[in-house]
C-alpha positions as CSV (number, residue, x, y, z in Angstrom):
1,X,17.3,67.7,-223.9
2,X,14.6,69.7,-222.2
3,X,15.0,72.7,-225.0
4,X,12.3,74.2,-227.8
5,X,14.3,73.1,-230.4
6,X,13.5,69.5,-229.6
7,X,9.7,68.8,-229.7
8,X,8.6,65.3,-228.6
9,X,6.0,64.0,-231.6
10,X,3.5,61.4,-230.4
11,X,2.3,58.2,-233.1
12,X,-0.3,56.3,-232.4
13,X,0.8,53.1,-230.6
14,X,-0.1,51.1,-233.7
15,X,2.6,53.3,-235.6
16,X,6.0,51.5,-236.9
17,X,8.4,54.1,-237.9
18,X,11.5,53.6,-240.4
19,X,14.7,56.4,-240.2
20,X,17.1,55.2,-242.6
21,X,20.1,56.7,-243.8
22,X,20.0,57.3,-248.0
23,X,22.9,54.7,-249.0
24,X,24.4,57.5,-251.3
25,X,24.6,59.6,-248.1
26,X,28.0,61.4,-248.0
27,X,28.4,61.7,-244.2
28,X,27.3,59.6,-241.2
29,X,24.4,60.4,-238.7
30,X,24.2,60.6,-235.0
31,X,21.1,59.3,-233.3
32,X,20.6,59.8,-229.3
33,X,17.7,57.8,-227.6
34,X,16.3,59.8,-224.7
35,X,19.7,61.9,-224.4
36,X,21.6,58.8,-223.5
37,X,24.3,57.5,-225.4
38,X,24.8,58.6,-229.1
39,X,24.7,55.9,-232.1
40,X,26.7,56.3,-235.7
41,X,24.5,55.7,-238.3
42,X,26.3,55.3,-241.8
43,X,24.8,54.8,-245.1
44,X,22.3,52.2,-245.7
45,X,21.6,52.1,-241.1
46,X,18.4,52.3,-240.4
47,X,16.6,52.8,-237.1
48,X,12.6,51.1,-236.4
49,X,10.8,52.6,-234.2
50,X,7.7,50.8,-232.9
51,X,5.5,49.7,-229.4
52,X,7.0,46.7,-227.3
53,X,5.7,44.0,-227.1
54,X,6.1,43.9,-223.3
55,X,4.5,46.5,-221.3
56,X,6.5,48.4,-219.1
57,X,5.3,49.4,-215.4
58,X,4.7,53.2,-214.3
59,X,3.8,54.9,-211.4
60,X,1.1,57.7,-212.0
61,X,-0.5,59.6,-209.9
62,X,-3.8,60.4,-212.1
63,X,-3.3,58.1,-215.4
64,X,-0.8,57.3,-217.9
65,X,-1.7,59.5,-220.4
66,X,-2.1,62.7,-218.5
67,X,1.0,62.1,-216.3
68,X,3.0,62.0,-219.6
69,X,1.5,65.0,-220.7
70,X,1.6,66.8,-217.9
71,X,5.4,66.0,-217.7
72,X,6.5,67.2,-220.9
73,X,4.1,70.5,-220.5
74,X,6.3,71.3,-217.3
75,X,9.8,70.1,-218.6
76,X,10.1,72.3,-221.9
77,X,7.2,75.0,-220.5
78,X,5.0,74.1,-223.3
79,X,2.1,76.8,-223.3
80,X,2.6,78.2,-220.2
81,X,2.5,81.9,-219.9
82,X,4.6,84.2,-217.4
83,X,2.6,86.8,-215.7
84,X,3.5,89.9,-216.9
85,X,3.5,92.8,-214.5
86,X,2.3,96.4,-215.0
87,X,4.1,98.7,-217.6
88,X,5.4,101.9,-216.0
89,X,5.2,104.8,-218.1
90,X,7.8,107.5,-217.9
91,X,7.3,110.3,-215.5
């Protein structure tokens, strides 16, 4: 979702990431991959996270990198200021 509470964290592409549920976990988990369909995750599930393989086409303008950027800066208005007008003082 395109909200501050959810901040996209970027790895190195040579990162391998492990989320596993604790197998004396009282409750399941819920995991949603790009806000698509949610998974249950029940004790002892885990999820790896890690680079394909198989490269996947883009189309950027500029480059890869900055295009991604760029797009999550203007999605969830990451260090963007709004102008603030003048303060009018009581007359």
């Amino acid at each position: 979702p395109h909200s501050l509470s959810f901040r996209p964290i970027v790895f190195p592409d040579r990162s391998r990431l492990r989320l596993k549920v604790p197998q004396e976990s009282r409750a399941t988990m819920w995991a949603s991959f790009d806000g698509k369909n949610r998974v249950q995750l029940r004790a002892g599930d885990s999820v790896v996270i890690q680079v394909s393989q198989w490269p996947m086409s883009t189309v950027c303008l500029v480059d890869d990198t900055n295009d991604w950027f760029k797009s999550v800066r203007e999605g969830l208005h990451f260090n963007l200021r709004k102008a603030q007008g003048r303060l009018e003082r009581d007359r």
